[in-house]
Each structure stands twice: as structure tokens, then as C-alpha cells.
N, C-alpha and C positions, 0 to 999 in steps of 0.2 A: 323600095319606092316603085309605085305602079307607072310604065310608062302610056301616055296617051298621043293620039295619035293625028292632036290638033297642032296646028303652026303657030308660034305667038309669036310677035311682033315684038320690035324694041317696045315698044309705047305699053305692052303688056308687060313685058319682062319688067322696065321702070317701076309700071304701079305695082308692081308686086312686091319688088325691093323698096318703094315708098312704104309700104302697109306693113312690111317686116323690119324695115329700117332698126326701130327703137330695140330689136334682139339680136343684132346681128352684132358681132365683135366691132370695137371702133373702130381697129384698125384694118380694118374692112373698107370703111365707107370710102376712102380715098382711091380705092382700087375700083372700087363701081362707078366712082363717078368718071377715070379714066374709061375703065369698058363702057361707058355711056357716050361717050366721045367719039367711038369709032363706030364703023360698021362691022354687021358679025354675019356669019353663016345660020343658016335657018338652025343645024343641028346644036349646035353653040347656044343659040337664043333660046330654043327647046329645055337644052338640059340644066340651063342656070334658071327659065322661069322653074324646074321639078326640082331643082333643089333649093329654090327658096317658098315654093308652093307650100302650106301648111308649118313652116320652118318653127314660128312659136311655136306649136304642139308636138313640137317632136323632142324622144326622149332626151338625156344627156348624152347619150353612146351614138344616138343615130346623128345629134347635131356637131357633134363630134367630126364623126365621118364627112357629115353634109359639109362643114368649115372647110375641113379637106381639100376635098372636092371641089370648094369653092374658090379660095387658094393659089389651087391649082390650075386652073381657066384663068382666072384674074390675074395672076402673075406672068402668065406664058401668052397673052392677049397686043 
């Protein structure tokens, strides 16, 4: 994943996980909706909007990882 070098916003990160919602694991959504609850650090909001950025289109292996990763921020938030 390529990183950029623009700042998104809660209100970005949301509509991204709005727009990917319907491919993201179920048991997912309850933990985004907690991170959406709180306040986060710019680099935090950064790398959860690059890992749900493009999220449908990405392989099984990479969405894999992405889950991860995903997971991982979500749980320890």
C-alpha cells in the first residue's frame, strides 16, 4: 500500500468505512463504530483511512493482512 501524504479527517475516515461498510467483516463494524466515538491522532486516522481506501478491490491475501491491521488499531483504541 502506497502511503500519501494528505491528512484525513474523522469525517473522511467515516465515509470511507461508510462506502466499504458492506465488505468489511461483521464483526468489524462494532469496533468502528467505538473508534468513531472517540478522538484519534492524525497518524491513526491516516493509516485506518489507507487501509480501508480501495479495501473492496483488494486481493484475498492483501485483505487478509488489511483485517489485520485493522484489528489491530481497533482493539487497542
Amino acid at each position: 500500500m502506497s502511503e500519501c501524504k494528505l491528512n484525513h479527517s474523522q469525517e473522511d475516515v467515516r465515509s470511507k468505512y461508510e462506502s466499504q461498510e458492506v465488505f468489511i467483516p461483521e464483526d468489524m463494524v462494532p469496533l468502528f463504530e467505538q473508534f468513531f466515538s472517540k478522538e484519534h491522532t492524525q497518524d491513526l486516522l491516516n493509516e485506518v483511512f489507507h487501509l480501508l481506501k480501495k479495501y473492496d478491490l483488494a486481493s484475498d491475501e492483501d485483505r487478509i493482512e488489511r483485517n489485520n491491521r485493522l484489528y489491530m488499531v481497533l482493539k487497542n483504541v
